[in-house]
C-alpha positions as CSV (number, residue, x, y, z in Angstrom):
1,X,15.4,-17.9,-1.7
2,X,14.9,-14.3,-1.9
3,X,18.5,-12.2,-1.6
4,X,18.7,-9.7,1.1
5,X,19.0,-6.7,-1.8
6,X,15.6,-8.4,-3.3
7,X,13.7,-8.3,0.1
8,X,14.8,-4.9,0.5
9,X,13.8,-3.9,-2.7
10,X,10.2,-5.2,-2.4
11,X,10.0,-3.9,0.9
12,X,10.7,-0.5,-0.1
13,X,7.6,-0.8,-2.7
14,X,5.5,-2.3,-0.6
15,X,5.6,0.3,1.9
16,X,5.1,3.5,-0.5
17,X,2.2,5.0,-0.2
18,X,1.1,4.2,-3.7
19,X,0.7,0.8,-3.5
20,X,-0.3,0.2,0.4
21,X,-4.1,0.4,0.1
22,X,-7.6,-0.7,-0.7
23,X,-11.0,0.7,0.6
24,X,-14.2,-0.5,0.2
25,X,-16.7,2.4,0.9
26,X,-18.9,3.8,-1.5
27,X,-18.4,7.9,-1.8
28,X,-21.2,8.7,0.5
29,X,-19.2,7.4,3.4
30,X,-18.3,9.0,6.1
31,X,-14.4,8.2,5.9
32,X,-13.4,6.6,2.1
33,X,-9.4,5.3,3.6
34,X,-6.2,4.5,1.1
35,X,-5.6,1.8,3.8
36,X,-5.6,-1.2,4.8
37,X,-3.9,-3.8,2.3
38,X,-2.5,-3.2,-1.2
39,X,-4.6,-1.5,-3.5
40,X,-6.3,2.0,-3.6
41,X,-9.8,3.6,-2.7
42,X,-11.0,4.9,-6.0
43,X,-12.4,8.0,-4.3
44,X,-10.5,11.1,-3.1
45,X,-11.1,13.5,0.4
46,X,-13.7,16.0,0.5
47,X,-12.7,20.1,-0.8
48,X,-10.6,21.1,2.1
49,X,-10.3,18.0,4.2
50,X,-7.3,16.6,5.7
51,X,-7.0,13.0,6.4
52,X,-4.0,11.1,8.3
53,X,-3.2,7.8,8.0
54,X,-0.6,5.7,9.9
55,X,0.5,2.2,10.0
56,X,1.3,1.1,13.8
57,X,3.2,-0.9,12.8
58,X,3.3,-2.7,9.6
59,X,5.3,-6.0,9.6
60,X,7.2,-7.8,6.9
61,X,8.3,-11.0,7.6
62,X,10.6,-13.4,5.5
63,X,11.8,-17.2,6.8
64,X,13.6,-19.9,5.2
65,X,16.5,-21.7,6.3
66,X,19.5,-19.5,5.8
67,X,17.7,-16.2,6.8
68,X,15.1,-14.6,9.0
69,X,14.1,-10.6,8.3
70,X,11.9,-8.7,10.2
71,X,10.5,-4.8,9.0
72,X,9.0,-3.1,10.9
73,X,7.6,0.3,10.2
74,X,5.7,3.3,10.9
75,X,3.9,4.4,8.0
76,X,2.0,7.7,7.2
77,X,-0.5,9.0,4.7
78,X,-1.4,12.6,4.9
79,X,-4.6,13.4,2.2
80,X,-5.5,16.7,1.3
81,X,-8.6,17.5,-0.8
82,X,-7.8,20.4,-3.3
83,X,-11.1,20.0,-5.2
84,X,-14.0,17.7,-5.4
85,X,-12.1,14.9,-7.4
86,X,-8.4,15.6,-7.0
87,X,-6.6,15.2,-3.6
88,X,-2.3,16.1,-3.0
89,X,-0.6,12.8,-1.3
90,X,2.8,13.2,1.0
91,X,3.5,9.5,2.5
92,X,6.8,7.8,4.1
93,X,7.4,4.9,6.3
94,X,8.9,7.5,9.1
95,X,10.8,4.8,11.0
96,X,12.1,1.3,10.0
97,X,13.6,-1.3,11.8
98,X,15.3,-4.1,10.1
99,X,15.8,-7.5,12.0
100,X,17.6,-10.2,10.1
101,X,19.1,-13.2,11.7
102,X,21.2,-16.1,9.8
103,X,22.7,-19.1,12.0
104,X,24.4,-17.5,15.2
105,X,24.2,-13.6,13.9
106,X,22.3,-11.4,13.6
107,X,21.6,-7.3,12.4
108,X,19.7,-4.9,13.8
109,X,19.4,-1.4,11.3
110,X,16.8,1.8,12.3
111,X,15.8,4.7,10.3
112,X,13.6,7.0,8.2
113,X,12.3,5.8,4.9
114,X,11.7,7.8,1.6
115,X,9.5,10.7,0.8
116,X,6.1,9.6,-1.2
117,X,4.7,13.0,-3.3
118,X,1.2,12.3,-5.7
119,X,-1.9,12.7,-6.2
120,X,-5.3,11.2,-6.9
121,X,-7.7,12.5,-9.8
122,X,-10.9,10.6,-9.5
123,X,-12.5,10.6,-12.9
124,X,-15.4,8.7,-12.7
125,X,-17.6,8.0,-10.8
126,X,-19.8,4.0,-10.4
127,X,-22.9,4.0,-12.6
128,X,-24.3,0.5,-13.5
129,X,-21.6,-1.0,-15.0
130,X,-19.4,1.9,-15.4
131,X,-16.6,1.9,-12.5
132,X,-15.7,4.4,-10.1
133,X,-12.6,5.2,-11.7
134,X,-9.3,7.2,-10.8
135,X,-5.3,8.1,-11.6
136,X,-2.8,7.8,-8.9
137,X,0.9,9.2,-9.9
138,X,3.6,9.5,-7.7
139,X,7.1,9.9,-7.3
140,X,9.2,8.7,-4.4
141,X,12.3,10.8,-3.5
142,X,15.5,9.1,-2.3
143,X,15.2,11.2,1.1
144,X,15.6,8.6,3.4
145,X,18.6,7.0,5.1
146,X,20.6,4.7,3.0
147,X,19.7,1.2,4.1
148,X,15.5,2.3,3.5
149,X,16.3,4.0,0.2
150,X,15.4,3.6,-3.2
151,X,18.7,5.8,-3.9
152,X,16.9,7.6,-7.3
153,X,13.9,8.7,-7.8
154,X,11.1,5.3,-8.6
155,X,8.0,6.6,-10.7
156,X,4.8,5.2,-10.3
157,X,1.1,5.5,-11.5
158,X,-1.1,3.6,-10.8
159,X,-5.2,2.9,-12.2
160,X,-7.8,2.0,-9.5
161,X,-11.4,0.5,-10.8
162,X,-14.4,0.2,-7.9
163,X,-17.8,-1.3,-8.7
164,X,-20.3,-1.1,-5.7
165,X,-22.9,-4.5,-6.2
166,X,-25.5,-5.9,-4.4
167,X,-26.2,-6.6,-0.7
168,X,-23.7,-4.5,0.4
169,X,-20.6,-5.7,-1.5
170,X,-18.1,-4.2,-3.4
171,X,-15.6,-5.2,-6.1
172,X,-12.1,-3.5,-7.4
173,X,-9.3,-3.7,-9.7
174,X,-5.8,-2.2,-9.7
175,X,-3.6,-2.3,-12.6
176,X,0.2,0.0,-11.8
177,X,3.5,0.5,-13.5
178,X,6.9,1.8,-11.5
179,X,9.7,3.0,-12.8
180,X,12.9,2.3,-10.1
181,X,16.9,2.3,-10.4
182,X,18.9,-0.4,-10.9
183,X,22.3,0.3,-10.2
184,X,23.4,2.3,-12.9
185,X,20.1,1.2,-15.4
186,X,16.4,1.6,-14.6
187,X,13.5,-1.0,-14.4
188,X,10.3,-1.7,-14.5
189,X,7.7,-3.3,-12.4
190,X,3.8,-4.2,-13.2
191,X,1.0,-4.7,-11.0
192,X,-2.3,-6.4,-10.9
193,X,-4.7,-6.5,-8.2
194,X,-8.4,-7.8,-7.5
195,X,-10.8,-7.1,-4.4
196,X,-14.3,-8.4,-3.4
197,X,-15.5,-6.3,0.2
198,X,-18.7,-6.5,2.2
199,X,-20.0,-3.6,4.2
200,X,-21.2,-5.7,7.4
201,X,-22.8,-2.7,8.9
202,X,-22.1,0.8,9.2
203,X,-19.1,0.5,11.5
204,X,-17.6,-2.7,10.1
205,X,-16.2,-3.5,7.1
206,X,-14.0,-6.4,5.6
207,X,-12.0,-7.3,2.2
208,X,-9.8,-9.8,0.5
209,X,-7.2,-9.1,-1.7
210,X,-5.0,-11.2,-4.5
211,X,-2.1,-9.2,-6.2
212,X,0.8,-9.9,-8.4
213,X,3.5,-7.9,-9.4
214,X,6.0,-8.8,-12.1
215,X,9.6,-7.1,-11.2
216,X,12.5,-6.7,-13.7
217,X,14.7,-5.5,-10.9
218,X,18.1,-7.6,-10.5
219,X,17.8,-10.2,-7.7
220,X,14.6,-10.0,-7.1
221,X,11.6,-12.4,-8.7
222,X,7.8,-11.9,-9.4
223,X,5.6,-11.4,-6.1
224,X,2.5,-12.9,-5.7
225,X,-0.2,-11.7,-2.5
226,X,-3.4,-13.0,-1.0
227,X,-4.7,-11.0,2.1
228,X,-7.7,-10.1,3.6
229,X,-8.3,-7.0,6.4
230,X,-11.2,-5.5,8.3
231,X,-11.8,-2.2,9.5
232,X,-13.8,-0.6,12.4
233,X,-15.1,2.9,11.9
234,X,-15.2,4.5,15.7
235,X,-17.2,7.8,14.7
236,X,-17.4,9.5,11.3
237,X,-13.7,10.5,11.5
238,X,-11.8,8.2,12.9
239,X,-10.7,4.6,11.9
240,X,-9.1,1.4,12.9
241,X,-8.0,-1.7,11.0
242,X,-6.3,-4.9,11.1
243,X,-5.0,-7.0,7.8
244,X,-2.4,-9.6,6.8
245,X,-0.7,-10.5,3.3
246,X,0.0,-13.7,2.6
247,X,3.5,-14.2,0.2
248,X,2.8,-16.6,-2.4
249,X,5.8,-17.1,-4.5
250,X,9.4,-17.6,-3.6
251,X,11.1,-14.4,-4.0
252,X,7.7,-12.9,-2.1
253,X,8.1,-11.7,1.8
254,X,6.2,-14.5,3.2
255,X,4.0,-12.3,5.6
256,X,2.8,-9.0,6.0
257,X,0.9,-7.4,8.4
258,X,-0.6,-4.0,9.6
259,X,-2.7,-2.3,12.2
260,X,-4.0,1.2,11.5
261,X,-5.5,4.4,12.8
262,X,-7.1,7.0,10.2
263,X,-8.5,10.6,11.3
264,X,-10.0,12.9,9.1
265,X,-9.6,16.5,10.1
């Protein structure tokens, strides 16, 4: 069974910014999103575009037989394009609301999450074999209320690979490291991720998603994901998708799920 400081923990990762995403369209797109699922788009916004996106809401579910937790959260994305491959990142789950029940009681907790600061420098772009390539470094600031809170500073960066192939579909790789506290010590997490994504048309979209993370924080084990999302694009700006996370190892959440609207500006 996953502990209750575990679950937190994980939660907390799983909702950063930096780790929430994976798009599947090629740079000539009309909207390239960091959402939905768990990896990244390799591409960044346009020179002096603005993109928003929001989870509403994203669900994390965990059930066995001594205790039920429901998160829910609002999370944000706001994109800005500084140049043609290097964009500023400022993300947060803006609310949270914990549920957890075990036998007769149960908790209910509400508040703001922390502050997500990066960046993405695309470096590369897809040619034959060659991926479409970038670097995604963050830090996430203990800003938010104590329950949702990392506490100190966590540190990521993260490596996104996109290959476009034929008849419409699309492959990816993520490989991350973070950098979080441990009571009074530090620790260190690694991620891996894989995608396969078919463009169905020019409004929809789909994916499917396997990623593990290896964790050395206290309390909480490896976690282990296989999801799959769509997404609908309403006009050139504007975005909605659906996806869910399957938890594959014990110390995993065993669900997660998000809706989400994007609009470029």
């Amino acid at each position: 069974m996953m502990k209750l400081h575990g679950f937190m923990a994980a939660s907390m990762v799983l909702m950063s910014t930096a780790g929430a995403a994976l798009a599947q369209e090629t740079a000539s797109s009309a909207m390239v999103t960091d959402r939905p699922g768990l990896l990244f788009s390799s591409y960044t916004v346009g020179p002096g575009a603005f993109v928003v996106e929001l989870g509403v809401p994203q669900v994390t579910l965990v059930e066995d037989s001594d205790v039920k937790v429901r998160l829910t959260s609002l999370v944000a994305l706001l994109r800005y394009g500084v140049g043609r491959n290097f964009e500023l990142r400022l993300g947060a789950p803006v609310y949270n609301k914990l549920h957890a029940e075990s036998g007769p009681f149960h908790d209910d907790e509400s508040g703001f999450g922390d502050v997500e600061v990066g960046a993405k420098w695309h470096l590369l772009d897809n040619a034959g074999s060659r991926p479409s390539f970038a670097l995604i470094p963050s830090v996430i600031l203990p800003t938010g209320d104590d329950q949702f809170s990392a506490g100190d500073p966590v540190y990521q960066l993260n490596a996104m690979a996109e290959w476009t192939l034929p008849k419409n579909w699309s492959a990816g790789a993520l490989v991350g490291v973070l950098n979080g506290p441990d009571g009074d010590g530090r620790y260190y997490q690694e991620t891996v991720g894989l995608s396969a994504g078919q463009q169905m048309s020019k409004a929809w979209s789909a994916y499917g998603e396997a990623v593990y993370a290896a964790t050395g924080l206290e309390g909480a084990g490896d976690s282990a994901f296989l999801g799959a999302g769509i997404k609908y694009l309403v006009a050139d700006d504007l975005q909605l998708d659906l996806s869910f996370d399957r938890g594959l190892t014990g110390d995993s959440p065993d669900w997660l799920f998000g809706f989400g609207v994007s609009a470029g500006f």
